[in-house]
C-alpha positions as a LaTeX table, in Angstrom:
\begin{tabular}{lrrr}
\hline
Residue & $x$ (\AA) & $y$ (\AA) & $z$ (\AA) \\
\hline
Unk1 & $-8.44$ & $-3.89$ & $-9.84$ \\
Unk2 & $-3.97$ & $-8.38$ & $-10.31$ \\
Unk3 & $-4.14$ & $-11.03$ & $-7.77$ \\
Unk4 & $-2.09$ & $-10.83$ & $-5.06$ \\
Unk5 & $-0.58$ & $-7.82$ & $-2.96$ \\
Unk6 & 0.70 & $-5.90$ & $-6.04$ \\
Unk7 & $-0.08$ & $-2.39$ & $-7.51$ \\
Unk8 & 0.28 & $-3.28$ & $-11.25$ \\
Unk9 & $-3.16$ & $-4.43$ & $-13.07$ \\
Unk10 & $-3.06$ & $-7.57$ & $-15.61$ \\
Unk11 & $-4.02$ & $-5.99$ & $-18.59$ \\
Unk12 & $-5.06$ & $-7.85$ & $-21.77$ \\
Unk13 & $-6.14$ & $-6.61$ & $-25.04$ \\
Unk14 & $-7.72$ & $-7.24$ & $-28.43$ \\
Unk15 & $-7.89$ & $-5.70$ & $-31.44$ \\
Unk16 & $-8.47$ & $-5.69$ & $-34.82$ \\
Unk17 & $-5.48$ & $-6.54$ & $-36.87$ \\
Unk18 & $-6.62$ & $-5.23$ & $-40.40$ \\
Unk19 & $-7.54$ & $-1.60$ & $-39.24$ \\
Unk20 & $-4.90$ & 1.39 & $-39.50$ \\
Unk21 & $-5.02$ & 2.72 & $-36.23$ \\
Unk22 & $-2.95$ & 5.62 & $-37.30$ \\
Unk23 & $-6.33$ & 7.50 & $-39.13$ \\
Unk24 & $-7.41$ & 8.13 & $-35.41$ \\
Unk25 & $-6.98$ & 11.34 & $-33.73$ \\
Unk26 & $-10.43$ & 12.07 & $-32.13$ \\
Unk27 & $-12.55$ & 10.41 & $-30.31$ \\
Unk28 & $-16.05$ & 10.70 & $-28.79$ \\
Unk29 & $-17.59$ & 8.80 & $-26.12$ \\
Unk30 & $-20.54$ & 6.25 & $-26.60$ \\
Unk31 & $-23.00$ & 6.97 & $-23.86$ \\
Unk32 & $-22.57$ & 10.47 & $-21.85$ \\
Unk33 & $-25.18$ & 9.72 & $-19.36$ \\
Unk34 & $-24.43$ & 7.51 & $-16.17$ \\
Unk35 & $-25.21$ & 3.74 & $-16.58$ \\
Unk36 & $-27.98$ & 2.83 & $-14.77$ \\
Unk37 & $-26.62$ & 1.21 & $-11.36$ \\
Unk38 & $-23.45$ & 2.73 & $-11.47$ \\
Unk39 & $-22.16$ & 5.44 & $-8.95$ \\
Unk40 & $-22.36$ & 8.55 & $-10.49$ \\
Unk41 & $-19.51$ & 9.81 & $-9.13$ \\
Unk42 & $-17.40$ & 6.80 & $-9.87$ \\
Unk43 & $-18.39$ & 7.40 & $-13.61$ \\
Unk44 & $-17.19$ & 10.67 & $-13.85$ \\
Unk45 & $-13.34$ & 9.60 & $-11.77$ \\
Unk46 & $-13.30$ & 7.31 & $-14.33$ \\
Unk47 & $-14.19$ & 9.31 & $-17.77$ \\
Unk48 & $-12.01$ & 11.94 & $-16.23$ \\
Unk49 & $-8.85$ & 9.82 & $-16.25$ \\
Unk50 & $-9.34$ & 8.16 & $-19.95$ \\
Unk51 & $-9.70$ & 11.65 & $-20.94$ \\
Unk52 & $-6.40$ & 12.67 & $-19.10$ \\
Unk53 & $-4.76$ & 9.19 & $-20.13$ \\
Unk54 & $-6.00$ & 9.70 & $-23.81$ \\
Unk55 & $-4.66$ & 13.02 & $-24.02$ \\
Unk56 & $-1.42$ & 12.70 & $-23.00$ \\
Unk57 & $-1.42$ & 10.13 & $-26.33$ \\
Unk58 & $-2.37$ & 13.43 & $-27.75$ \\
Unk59 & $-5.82$ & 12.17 & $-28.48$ \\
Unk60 & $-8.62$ & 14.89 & $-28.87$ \\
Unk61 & $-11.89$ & 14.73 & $-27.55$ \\
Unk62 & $-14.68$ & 16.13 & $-29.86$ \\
Unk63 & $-18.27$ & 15.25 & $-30.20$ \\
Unk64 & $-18.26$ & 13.15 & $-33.10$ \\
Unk65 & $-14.59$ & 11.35 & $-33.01$ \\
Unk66 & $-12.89$ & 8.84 & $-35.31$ \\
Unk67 & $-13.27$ & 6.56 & $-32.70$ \\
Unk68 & $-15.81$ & 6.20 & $-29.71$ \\
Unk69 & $-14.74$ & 4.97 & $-26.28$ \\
Unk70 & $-17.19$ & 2.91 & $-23.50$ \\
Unk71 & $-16.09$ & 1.67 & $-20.40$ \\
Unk72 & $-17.29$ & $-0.86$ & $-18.05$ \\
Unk73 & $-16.46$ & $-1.67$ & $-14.06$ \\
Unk74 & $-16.72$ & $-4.94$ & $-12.19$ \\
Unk75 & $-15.69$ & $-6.64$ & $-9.32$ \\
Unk76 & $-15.59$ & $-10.33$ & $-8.27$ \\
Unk77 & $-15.31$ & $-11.82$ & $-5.02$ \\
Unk78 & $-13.01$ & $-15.13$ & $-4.66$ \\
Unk79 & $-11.38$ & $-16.78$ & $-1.53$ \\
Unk80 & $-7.46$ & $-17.47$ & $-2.03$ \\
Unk81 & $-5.74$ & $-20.48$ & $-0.47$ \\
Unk82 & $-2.15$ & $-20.34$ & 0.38 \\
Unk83 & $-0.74$ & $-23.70$ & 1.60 \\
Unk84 & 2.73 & $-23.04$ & 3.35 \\
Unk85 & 3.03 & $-26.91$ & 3.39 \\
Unk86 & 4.01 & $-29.15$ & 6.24 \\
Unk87 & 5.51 & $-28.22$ & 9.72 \\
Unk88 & 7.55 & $-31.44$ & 11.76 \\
Unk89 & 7.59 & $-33.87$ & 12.55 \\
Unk90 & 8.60 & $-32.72$ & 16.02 \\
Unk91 & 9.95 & $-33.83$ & 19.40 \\
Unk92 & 7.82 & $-32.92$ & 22.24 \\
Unk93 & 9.72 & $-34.21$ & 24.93 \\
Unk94 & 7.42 & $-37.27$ & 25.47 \\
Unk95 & 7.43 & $-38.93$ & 21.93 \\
Unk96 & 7.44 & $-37.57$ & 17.81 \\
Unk97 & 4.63 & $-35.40$ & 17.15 \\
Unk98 & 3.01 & $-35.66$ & 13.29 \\
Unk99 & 3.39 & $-32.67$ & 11.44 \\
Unk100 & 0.84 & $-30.17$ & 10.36 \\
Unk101 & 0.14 & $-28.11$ & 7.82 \\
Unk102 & 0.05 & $-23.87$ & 7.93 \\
Unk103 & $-2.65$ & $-22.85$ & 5.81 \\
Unk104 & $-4.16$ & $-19.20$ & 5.02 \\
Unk105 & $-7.53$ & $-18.24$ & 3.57 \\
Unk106 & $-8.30$ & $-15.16$ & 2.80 \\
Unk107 & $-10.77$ & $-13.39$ & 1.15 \\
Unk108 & $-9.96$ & $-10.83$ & $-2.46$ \\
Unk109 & $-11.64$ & $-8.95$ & $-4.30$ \\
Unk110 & $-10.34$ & $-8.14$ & $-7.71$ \\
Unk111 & $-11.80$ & $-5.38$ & $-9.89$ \\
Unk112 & $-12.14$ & $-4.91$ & $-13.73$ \\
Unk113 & $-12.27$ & $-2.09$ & $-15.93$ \\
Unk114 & $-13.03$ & $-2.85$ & $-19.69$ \\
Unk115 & $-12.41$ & $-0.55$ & $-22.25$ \\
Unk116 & $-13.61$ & $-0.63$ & $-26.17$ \\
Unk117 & $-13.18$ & 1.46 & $-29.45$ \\
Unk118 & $-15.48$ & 1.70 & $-32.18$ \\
Unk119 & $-14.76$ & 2.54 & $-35.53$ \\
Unk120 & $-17.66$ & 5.62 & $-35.51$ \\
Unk121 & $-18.17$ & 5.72 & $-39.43$ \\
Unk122 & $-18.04$ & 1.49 & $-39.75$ \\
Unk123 & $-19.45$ & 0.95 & $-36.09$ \\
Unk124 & $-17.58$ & $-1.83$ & $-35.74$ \\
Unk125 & $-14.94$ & $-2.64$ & $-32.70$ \\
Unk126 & $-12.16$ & $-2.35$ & $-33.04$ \\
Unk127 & $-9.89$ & $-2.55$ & $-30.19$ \\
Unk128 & $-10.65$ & $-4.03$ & $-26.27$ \\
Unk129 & $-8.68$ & $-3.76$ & $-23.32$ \\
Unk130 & $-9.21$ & $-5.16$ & $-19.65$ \\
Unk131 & $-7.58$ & $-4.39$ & $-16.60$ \\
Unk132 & $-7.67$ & $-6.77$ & $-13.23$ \\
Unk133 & $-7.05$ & $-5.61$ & $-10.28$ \\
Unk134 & $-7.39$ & $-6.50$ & $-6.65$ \\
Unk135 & $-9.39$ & $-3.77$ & $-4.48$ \\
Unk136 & $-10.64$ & $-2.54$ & $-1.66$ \\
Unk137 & $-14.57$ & $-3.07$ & $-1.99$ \\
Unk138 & $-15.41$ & $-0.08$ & 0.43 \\
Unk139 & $-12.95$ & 2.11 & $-1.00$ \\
Unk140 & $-12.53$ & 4.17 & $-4.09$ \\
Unk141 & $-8.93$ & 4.27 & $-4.82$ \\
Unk142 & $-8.48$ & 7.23 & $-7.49$ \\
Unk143 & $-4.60$ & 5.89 & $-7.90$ \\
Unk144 & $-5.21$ & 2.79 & $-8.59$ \\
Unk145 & $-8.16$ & 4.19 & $-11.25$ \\
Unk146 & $-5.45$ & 5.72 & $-13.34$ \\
Unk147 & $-3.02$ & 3.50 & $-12.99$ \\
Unk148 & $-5.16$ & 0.55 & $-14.32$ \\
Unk149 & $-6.73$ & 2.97 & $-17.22$ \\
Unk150 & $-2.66$ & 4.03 & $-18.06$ \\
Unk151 & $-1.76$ & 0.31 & $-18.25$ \\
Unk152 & $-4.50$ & $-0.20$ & $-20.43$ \\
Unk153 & $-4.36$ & 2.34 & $-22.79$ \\
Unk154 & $-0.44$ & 2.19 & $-22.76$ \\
Unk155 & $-1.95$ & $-0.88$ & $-25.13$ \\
Unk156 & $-3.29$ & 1.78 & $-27.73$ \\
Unk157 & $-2.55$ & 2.16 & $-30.48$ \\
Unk158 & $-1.50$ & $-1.45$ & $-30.68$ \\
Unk159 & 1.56 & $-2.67$ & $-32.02$ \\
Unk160 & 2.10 & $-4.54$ & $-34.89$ \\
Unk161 & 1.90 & $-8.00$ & $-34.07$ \\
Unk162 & 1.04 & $-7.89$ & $-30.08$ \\
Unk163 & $-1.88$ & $-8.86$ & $-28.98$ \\
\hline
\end{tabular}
């Protein structure tokens, strides 16, 4: 889900700077049930490894947390231009050639994962995290699910004056 022909996501977060994130210990998710349109078994790879990722922050899950948790998947198709620049001029034994130019297109797909907490007794967000990623399209990639949901909620709590 980060441009290019890396492994590590580009993660970016928000969050509400006037909450005291250490009150949360618990959390509970927003919606248990499988989005409509989304691939069941996607959904569950995914809730799985927050879970896993949240607990190893020693995060609890419970039915009515401190803080609720929703996710959200998407992927965008671009085309990527690399321009390698000019080649010559050159000699080709009968006169100077002109130069050309070397020039790959390709076509990427990058996916993103979104994650956001809700204060449960204000119901009011307070912290959001994405994740980009380029992926394989026909391919569920259960490393690359973790390691973009670690990245992101590596984020959480946030520190003091990050953003």
């Amino acid at each position: 889900m980060t441009a290019g022909c890396t492994d590590t996501p580009t993660v970016k977060t928000d969050y509400d700077q006037t909450v005291d994130y250490a009150k949360y210990h618990q959390y509970s998710w927003v919606y248990t049930g499988v989005p409509q349109g989304m691939n069941p078994l996607l959904f569950d790879r995914v809730r799985g490894s927050i879970d896993r990722s949240l607990a190893a922050r020693g995060y609890q899950p419970v039915e009515k947390g401190d803080f609720a948790i929703a996710f959200t998947l998407g992927r965008r198709d671009r085309v990527e231009v690399t321009d390698f620049g000019p080649y010559g001029p050159y000699y080709r034994g009968w006169g100077w050639g002109a130069g050309y130019r070397n020039v790959d297109v390709r076509n990427v797909t990058d996916g993103t994962l979104v994650i956001d907490l809700y204060d449960v007794a204000t119901r009011k967000p307070i912290w959001h995290g994405v994740a980009t990623q380029e992926i394989d399209p026909g391919k569920v990639d259960q490393a690359k699910i973790d390691t973009a949901i670690d990245a992101v909620l590596a984020k959480f709590p946030p520190q003091p004056g990050a953003q």
